[in-house]
Structure formats: structure tokens, C-alpha cells
C-alpha positions in Angstrom: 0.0 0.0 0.0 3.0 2.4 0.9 3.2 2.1 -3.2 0.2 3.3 -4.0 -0.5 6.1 -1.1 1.6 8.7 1.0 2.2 7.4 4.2 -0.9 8.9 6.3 -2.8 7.2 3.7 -1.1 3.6 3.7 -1.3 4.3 7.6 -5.2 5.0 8.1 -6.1 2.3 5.4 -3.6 -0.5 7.3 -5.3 0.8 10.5 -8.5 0.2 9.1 -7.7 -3.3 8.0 -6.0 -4.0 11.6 -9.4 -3.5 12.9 -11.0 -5.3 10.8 -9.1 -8.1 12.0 -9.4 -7.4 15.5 -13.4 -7.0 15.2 -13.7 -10.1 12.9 -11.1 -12.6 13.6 -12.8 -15.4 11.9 -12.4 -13.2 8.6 -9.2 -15.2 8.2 -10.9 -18.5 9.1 -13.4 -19.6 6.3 -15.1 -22.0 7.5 -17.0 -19.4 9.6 -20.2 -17.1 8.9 -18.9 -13.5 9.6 -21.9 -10.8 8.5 -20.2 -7.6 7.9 -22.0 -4.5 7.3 -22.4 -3.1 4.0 -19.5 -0.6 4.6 -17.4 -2.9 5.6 -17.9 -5.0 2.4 -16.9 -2.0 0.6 -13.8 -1.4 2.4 -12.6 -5.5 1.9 -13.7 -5.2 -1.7 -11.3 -2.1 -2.1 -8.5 -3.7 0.1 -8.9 -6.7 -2.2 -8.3 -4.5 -5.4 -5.0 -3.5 -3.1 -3.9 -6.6 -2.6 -4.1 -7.3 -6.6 -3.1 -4.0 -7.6 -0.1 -3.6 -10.4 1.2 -1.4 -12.6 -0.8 -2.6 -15.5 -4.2 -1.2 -14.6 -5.4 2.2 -16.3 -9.3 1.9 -15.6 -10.9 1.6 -12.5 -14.4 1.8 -12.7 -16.1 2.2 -9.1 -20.2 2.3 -8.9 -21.4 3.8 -5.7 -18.7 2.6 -3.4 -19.0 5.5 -0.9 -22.3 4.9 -0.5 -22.5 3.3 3.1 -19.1 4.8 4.0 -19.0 7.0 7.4 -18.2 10.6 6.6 -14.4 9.7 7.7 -13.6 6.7 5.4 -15.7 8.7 2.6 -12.9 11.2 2.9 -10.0 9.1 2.9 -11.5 7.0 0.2 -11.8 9.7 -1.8 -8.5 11.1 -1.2 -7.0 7.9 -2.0 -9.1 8.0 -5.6 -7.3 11.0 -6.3 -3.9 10.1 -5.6 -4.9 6.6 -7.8 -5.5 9.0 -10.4 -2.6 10.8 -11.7 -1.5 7.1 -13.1 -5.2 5.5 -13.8 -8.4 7.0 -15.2 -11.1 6.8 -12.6 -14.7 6.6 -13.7 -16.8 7.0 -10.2 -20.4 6.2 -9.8 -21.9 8.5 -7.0 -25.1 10.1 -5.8 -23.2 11.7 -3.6 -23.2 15.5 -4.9 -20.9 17.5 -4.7 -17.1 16.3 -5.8 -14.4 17.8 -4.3 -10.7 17.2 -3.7 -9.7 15.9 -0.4 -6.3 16.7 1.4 -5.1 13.9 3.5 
């Protein structure tokens, strides 16, 4: 992740995941039924496209991925959207409206 994002960035998402872990421990277990909220699906869908990340992608196409994101994580989401895109287009799917840039 430090590739990808300044280090307050790389540190708040990593934080994120860490709790994650510490809330759902069986996440690393599969043989047991873990309900996460929807927001939380979100947030290991994008950790996910982390994880896989390389330097071959130019499109990431995200449909309404902030939508059940606390005001917090919708900021740093979006702040890590804009560093992802001075080397990938980014189409974004919101109802959220108003788009702004975020400084984190």
C-alpha cells in the first residue's frame, strides 16, 4: 500500500484493515459465517483490489462505493481516488453531490 499512497494514507487504510481483523477474527478463518456491514464490504472489496493492484491497470471503474461509508472513510476514500489518479483513469459512480478534492 505504501506504493500506492503517502504514508498517512497507507497508515489510516492498514489501521483500518488491523481493525478489521481485531473486530472479525474469523475473517481469516473460512469456515466461519462472519456478516459484515455493508461498509465494511466495501472497504474488503477495495482492500482486495490493493492486494491485486499492479502497474498494468489504467481503468478503475467504481459504482457507488462510498455509499455506506461514514463521513471519515468517505474522505479518505476519496483522497485515495485522487492520488490513484494521476496514473489510472477513474470513472466514479456516485449520488453523492458535490465532488471535491480531499487533502489527506
Amino acid at each position: 500500500m505504501e506504493n500506492l499512497f503517502n504514508p498517512q494514507l497507507a497508515n489510516y487504510w492498514l489501521a483500518r484493515i488491523y481493525d478489521m481483523e481485531k473486530k472479525y477474527p474469523c475473517l481469516l478463518d473460512s469456515n466461519e459465517n462472519t456478516i459484515l456491514s455493508t461498509g465494511e464490504r466495501v472497504l474488503v472489496s477495495f482492500f482486495r483490489s490493493l492486494a491485486y493492484w499492479d502497474g498494468n491497470i489504467r481503468l478503475l471503474v467504481i459504482d457507488e462505493a462510498d455509499s455506506f461509508l461514514d463521513k471519515e472513510k468517505r474522505q479518505f476514500f476519496n483522497a485515495s481516488l485522487e492520488l490513484l489518479s494521476s496514473s489510472v483513469t477513474i470513472w466514479k459512480i456516485s449520488h453523492w453531490d458535490k465532488v471535491r478534492s480531499y487533502d489527506v
